[in-house]
C-alpha positions in Angstrom: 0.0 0.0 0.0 1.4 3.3 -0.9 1.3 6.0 1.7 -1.2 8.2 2.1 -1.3 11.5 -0.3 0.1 14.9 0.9 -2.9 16.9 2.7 -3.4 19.9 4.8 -4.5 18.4 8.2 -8.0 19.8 8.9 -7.8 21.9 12.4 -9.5 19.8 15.5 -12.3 21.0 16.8 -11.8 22.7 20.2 -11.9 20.6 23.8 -11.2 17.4 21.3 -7.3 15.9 22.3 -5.7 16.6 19.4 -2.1 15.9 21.0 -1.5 19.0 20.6 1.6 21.0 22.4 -0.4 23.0 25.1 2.2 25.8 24.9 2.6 26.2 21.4 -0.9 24.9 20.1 1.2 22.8 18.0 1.0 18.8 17.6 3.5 17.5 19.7 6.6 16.6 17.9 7.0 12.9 19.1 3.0 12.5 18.0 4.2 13.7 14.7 7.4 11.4 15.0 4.9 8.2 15.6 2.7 9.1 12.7 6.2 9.5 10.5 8.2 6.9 11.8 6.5 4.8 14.2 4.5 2.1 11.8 7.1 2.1 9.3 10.4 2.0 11.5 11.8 -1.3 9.4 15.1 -1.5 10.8 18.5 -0.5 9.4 18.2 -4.0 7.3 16.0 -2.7 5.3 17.7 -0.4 2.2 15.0 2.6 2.8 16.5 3.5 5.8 19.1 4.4 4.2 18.0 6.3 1.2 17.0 10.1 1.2 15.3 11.9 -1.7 15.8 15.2 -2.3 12.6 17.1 -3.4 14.6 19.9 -4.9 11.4 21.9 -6.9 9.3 24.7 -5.8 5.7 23.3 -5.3 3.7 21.6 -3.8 2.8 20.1 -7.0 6.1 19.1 -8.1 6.6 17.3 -5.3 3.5 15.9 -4.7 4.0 14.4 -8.5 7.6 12.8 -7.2 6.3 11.3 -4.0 3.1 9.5 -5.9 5.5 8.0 -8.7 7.8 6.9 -5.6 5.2 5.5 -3.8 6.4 3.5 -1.1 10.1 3.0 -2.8 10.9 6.0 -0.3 10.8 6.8 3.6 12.6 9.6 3.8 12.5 12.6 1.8 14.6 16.2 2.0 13.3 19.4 2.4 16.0 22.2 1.1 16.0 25.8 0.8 14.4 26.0 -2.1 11.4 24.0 -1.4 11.3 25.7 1.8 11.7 29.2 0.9 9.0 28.3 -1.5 6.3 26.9 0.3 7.1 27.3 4.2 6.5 25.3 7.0 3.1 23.6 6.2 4.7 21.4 3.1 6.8 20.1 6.3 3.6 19.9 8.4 1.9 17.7 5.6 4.6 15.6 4.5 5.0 14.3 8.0 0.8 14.1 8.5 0.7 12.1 5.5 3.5 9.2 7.2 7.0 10.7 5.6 9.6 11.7 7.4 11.5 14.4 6.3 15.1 15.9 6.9 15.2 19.4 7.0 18.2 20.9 5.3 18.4 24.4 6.0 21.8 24.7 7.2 21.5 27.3 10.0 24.3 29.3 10.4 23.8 32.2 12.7 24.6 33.3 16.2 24.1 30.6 19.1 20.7 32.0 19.9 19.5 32.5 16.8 20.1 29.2 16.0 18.6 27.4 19.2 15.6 29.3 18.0 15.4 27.8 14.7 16.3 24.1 15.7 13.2 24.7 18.2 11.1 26.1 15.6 11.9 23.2 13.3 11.9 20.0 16.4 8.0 21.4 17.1 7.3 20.4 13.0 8.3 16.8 14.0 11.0 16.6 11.3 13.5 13.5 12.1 16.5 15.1 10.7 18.2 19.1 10.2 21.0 20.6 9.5 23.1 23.4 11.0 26.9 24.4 9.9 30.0 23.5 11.7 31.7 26.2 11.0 29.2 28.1 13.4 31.3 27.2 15.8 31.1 25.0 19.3 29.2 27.5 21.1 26.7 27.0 18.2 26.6 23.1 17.8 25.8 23.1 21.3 23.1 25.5 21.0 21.3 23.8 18.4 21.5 20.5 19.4 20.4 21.1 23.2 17.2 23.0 21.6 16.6 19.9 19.5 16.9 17.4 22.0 15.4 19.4 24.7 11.7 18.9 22.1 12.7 15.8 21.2 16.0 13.1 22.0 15.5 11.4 18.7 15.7 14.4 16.7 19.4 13.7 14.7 21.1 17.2 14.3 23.7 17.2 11.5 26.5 19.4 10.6 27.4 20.4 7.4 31.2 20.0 7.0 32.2 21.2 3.4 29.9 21.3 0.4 30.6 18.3 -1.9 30.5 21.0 -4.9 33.8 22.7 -3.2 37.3 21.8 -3.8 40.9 22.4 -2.2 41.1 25.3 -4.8 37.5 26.7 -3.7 38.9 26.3 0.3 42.0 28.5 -0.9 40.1 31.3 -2.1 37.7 31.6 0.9 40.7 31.3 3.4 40.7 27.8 4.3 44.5 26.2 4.2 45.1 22.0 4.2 42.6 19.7 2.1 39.3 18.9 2.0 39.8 16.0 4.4 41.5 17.6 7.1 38.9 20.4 7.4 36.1 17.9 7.4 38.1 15.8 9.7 38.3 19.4 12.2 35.1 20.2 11.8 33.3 16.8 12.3 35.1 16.5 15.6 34.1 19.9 16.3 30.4 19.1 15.9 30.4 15.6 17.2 32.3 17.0 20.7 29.0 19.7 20.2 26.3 17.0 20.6 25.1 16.7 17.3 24.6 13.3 15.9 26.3 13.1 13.1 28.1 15.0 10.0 27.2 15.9 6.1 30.3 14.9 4.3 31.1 13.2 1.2 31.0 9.7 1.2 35.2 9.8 -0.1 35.4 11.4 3.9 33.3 8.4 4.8 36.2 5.8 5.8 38.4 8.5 7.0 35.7 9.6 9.2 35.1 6.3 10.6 38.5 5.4 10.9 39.8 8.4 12.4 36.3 9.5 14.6 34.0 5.5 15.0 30.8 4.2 14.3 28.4 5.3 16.3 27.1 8.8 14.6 25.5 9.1 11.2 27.2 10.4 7.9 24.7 11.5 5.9 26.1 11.6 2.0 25.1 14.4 -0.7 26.8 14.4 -4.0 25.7 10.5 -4.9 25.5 9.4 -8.7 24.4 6.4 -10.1 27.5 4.7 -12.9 26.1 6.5 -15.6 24.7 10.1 -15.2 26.3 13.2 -15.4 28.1 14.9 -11.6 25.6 18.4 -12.5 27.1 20.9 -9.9 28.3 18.5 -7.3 32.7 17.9 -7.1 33.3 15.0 -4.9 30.8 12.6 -6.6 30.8 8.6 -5.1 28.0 5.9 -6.5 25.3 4.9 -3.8 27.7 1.5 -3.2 31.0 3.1 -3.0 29.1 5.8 -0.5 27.7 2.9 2.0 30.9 0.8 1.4 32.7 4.0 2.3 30.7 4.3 5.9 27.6 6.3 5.1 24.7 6.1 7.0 22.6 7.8 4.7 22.9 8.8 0.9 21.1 11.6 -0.3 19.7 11.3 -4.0 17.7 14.4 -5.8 17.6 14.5 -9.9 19.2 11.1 -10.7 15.7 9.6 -9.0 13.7 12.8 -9.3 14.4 13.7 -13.3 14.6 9.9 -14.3 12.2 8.9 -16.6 10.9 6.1 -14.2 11.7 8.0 -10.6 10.8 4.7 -8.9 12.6 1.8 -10.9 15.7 4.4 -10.5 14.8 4.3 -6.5 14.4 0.9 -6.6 17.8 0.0 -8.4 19.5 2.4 -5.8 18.2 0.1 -3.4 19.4 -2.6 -4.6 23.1 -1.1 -4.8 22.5 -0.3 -1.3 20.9 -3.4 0.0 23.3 -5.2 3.1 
């Protein structure tokens, strides 16, 4: 059965328990994290867990369109900036309601305050995964990962190391000396001694990370490419094998799946490249 289509939740009517927050008004974020994850938590056996989805379009629509031709192929699908910026946080809202999870890639990068205030914002919509930057610092890290865990403990906050589309050359120019490795090395130590649970890195810092760091924190791993189709925008590029092989707990696929001309026999090969 696939899951249910994207809907906008129709308010309860008053004195009913709606599980809502009764501080914010809002449903509580581990009732939302029961309706996403609870029925469907399969186990890390099962290849979905480990596949992410990037809906990178601007409407509803579009996305709506990629998560029906998906169907049940996919758990787990991101929410970026432009998506976000786009439609706001209802899209969030509904993708959860209607038994997604979603990881939230925003990559907050502000003042420790600021940021605390974000994460909380975001750990009330129920999502099950966000970003924030390392190089925000330990004050930071600390600040956003307390707020998340302080709504909800399974709430994974990741930190964004260095983009896979940047090189050593791109490092250079914006004042960063050594390679790509060593300043994802520093900075996933950075955020890991923060609190958050894990790193974005490219899955060729995948080994190094595990070698150098352990086990037990997620790698999540943008930049992925099926043998075949072209890199786009992205630098350090890996194939959804080499990325798992390599230590990733998560891959993160967007217009491979999303632009293929059968989105969910492209997931479903993925899946089998990934399968344990």
């Amino acid at each position: 059965m696939h899951p249910a289509p994207l809907r906008r939740i129709p308010a309860e009517p008053e004195g009913t328990d709606s599980g809502q927050d009764a501080r914010t008004g809002r449903p509580h974020p581990h009732n939302l994290l029961e309706n996403a994850i609870g029925k469907n938590d399969l186990g890390k056996t099962d290849p979905r867990e480990k596949l992410i989805v990037a809906l990178d379009v601007s409407t509803v629509v579009a996305a709506q369109r990629i998560i029906s031709l998906l169907g049940d192929s996919v758990l787990t699908y991101k929410v970026g900036v432009q998506l976000y910026t786009a439609q706001g946080p209802q899209l969030v809202r509904d993708l959860i309601a209607s038994g997604r999870r979603v990881f939230l890639d925003l990559k907050y990068h502000d003042i420790p305050n600021t940021v605390a205030s974000a994460v909380n914002e975001a750990a009330q919509l129920g999502v099950s995964m966000l970003t924030v930057h390392a190089a925000g610092g330990g004050r930071m890290l600390r600040a956003a990962a307390d707020a998340a865990h302080a709504i909800n403990p399974r709430l994974h906050v990741l930190a964004v190391t260095v983009l896979t589309s940047l090189d050593e050359k791109d490092l250079e120019k914006i004042g960063v000396r050594g390679t790509v490795l060593d300043e994802v090395l520093r900075l996933s130590a950075l955020a890991l001694a923060g609190g958050c649970n894990g790193v974005v890195a490219s899955a060729r810092e995948a080994s190094h990370l595990r070698a150098e760091l352990g086990v037990s924190f997620d790698i999540v791993t943008p930049g992925v490419r099926p043998i075949g189709t072209g890199h786009g925008d992205q630098v350090r590029v890996v194939t959804p094998a080499e990325a798992i092989v390599a230590g990733a707990s998560h891959i993160v696929v967007g217009r491979p799946i999303t632009e293929a001309p059968d989105p969910a026999a492209e997931a479903r090969a993925i899946l089998s490249q990934i399968s344990s």
